[in-house]
N, C-alpha and C positions, 0 to 999 in steps of 0.2 A: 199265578195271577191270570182271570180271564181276562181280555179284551173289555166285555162288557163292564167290567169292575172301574177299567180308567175312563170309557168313552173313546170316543173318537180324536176328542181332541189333546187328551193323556197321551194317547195313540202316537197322533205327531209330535208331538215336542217329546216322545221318546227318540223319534228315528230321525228325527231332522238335525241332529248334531253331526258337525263337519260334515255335511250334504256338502257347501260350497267351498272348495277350497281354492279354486285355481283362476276361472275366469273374470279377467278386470271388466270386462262388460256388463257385470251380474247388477242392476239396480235394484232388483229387489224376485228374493228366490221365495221358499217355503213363506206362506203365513198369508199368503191374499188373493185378491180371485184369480188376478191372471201373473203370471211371472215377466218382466220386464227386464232388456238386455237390450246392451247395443251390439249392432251386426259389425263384421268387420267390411269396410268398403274394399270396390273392386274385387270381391267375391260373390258368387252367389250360393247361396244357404241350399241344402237338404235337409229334409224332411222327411221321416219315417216312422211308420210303426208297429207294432207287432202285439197280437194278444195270447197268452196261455194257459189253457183253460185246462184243468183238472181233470186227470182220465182222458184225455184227448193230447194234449200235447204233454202231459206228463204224469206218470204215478206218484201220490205223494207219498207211498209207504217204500220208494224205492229208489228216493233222492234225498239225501241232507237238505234242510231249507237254508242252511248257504250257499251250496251246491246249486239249485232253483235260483238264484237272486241271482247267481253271476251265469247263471246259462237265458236267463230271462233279458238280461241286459245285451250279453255277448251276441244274440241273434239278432238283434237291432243295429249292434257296431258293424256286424256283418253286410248288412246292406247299405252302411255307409262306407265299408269299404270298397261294395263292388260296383261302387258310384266314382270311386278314388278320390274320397273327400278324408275331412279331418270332422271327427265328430268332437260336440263342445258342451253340449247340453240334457238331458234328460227330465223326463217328468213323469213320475210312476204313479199308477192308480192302481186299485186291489179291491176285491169285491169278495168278503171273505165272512166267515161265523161270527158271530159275536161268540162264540164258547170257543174260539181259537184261544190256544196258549200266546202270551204277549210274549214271553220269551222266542216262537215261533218265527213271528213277525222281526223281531229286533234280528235273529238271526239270518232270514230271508234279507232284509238291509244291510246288512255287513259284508254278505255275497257282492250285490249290488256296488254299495261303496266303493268295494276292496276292486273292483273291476273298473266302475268308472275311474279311478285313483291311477288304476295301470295305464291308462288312456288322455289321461286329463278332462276328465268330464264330469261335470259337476250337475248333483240331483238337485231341481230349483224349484219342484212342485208336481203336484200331482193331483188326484183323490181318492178317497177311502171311503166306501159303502159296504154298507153289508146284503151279504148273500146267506140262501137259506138250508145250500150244502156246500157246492163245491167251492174251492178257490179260484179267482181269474187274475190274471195279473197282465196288466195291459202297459207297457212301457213307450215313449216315445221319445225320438231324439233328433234334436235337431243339429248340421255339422256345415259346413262348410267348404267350398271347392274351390280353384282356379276355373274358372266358368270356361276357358279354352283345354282343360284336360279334364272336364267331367263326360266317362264313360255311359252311353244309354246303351239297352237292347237293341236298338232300333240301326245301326250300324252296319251289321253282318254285310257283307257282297260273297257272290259266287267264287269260290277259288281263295281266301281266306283259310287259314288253316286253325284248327280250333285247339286250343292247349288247355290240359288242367294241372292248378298248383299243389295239386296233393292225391293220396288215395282214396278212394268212393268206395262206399259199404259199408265201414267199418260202423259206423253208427246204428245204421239199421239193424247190423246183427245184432249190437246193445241191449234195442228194443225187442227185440228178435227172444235174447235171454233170460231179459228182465221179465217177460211175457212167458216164461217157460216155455216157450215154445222150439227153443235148442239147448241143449244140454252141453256145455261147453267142457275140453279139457281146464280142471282149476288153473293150470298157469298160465291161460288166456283169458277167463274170466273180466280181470279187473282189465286188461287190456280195452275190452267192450266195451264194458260198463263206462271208463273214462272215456270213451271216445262217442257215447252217446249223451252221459250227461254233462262233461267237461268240453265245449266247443270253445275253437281259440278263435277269434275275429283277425282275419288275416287284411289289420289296417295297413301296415308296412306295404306290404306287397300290393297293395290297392292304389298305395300311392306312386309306389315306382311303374306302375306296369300306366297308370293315369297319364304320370309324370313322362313317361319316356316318349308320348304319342306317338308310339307308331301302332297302337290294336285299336281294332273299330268297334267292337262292344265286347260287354264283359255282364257277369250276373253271379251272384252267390247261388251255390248247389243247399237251397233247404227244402226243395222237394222231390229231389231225384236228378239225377244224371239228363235222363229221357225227358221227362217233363220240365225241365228249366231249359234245356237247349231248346225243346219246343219253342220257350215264351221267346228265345232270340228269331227262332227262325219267322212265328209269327210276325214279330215286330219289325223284321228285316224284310221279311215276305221273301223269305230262300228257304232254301233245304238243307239238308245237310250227311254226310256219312262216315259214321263212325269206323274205324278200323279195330276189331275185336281184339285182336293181339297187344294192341296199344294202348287197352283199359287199365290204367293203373288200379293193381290188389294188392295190400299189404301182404306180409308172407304169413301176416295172423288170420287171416281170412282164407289164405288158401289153405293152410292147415286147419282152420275149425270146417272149413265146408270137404278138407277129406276124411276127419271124424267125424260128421256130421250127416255126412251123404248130401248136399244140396251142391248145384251147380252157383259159386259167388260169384257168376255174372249177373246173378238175377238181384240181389242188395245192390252191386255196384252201379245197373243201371236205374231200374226204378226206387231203392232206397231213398229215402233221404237224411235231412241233416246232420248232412259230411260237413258243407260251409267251406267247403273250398270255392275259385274263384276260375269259373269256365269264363278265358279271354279268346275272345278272335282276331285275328291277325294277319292281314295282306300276304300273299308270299314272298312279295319283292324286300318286303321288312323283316321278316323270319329271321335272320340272320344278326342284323341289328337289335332285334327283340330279345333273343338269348342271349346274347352279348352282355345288354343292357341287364340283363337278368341275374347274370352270372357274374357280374361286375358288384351290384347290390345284393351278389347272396339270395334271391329268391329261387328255394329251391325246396322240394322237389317239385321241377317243371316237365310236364309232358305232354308231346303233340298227338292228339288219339285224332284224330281224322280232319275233314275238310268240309265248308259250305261248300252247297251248291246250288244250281238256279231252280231245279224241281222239285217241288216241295214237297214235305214227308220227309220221318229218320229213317238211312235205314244203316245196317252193321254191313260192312266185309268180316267176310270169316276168313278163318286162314288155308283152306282150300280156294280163296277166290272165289264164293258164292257168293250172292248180297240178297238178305234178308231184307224186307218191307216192317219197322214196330210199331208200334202202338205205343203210343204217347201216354205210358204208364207213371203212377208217382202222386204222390197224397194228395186227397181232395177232402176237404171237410164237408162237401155236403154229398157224396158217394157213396157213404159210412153209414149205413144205422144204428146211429147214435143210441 
């Protein structure tokens, strides 16, 4: 069954069954112009949003469209986890063929659902247009904080030490394979592959690391190592130096880049969506931060370098040289589209 055959509004009242399951604020979700909800007091709300746009942010011959719903969703939760909020809300719009399979669509939803479900977030509205090739799918979500533990960029200070919650690269290689552009051994294959189109939103950990106040900003890694530390240092107006030996690489990356012949510092740095969660952190608190870390189980935690006052990244190597880099890492309008 095309799309065009039910219409638009076939459309919704296919996907819009148990959208709302959870929140008591919901006054009125799917079905009208704007969606109405009561906030929770003595919080303040976030707000975020994300679009993905077809052959740009994603291959559609090289992803399940359930697979697409919950990584379209998941990159959203992501930035409300590295705000250390709780997300509540979503509102999905799609910009798609009218010769699109409706089974497509329903499946793309189930993604979505199945993920907001894991979170307690409930789809309350969106829109559906159509487009005259590709797919867009534009998601937003709105969450809520303790407005005295909401993390910004804008934090950093000199002497800070910068920690990440997981390993950096593995995604990029993904794209890297999915793109033929490396030929991987098969027992690593799916490895990639899940780790480019399967992102987990590390809400938990957004919350404790929020919660424990003692880090001075924090940011999700969805466009590189390099160029997200950049947007802290920016915003802090510091610098900052990475320690080269202290880049976390999975051991699947260092074996596909020694069958591979590529140096996996270069995924790990300007890569992106890894979606782990680069925190910075005083160093009189270091101490109490892993603590607190290790007490709530978030793990893996690593300290790969430190702020500092003159601006610019740059590596120590591990003969003690330090490199000057370039604030590499995805730009959508860089690309000749």
């Amino acid at each position: 069954m095309k799309i065009s055959e039910i219409g638009e509004f076939g459309l919704i009242e296919s996907i819009k069954k148990d959208c709302v399951t959870s929140l008591q604020g919901v006054i009125k979700g799917i079905g009208d112009d704007c969606a109405v909800f009561h906030s929770s007091s003595g919080r303040v709300l976030l707000l975020t949003t994300d679009m993905l746009v077809e052959d740009i942010h994603f291959l559609r011959n090289t992803i399940t469209p359930y697979r697409l719903g919950r990584k379209a969703v998941a990159v959203n939760l992501s930035d409300i986890a590295a705000m250390g909020g709780t997300p509540l809300i979503a509102l999905i719009s799609l910009a798609i063929s009218a010769q699109t399979e409706v089974e497509e669509i329903q499946e793309l939803y189930r993604g979505m659902r199945e993920i907001c479900g894991l979170y307690g977030v409930d789809i309350i509205g969106g829109d559906t247009v159509a487009s005259p090739n590709n797919m867009i799918i534009n998601v937003s979500l709105i969450g809520d904080a303790n407005q005295q533990e909401v993390l910004y960029r804008s934090g950093a200070r000199p002497g800070d030490r910068i920690y990440l919650t997981g390993t950096v690269g593995d995604s990029s290689a993904g794209l890297s394979i999915l793109k033929h552009e490396i030929s991987p051994q098969d027992s690593l294959r799916g490895h990639f592959i899940k780790a480019h189109n399967e992102p987990e939103p590390l809400i938990k950990t957004g919350k404790v690391v929020a919660g424990s106040r003692l880090a001075s900003a924090m940011i999700d890694l969805s466009d590189g190592l390099l160029s997200d530390l950049a947007h802290i240092c920016e915003e802090s107006r510091v610098g900052a130096l990475l320690f080269r030996d202290k880049i976390p690489l999975s051991k699947e990356l260092k074996s596909l880049a020694a069958h591979a012949g590529f140096d996996p510092l270069d995924f790990a740095l300007s890569g992106g969506e890894d979606y782990v969660l680069l925190v910075t952190v005083p160093p009189a608190k270091t101490r109490d931060f892993e603590r607190v870390c290790k007490k709530e189980s978030v793990y893996p935690l690593f300290q790969v370098g430190e702020i500092q006052e003159a601006k610019g990244i740059r590596i120590r190597h591990e003969d003690g040289s330090v490199e000057e880099l370039a604030h590499k890492g995805f730009d959508h309008f860089s690309h000749p589209w």
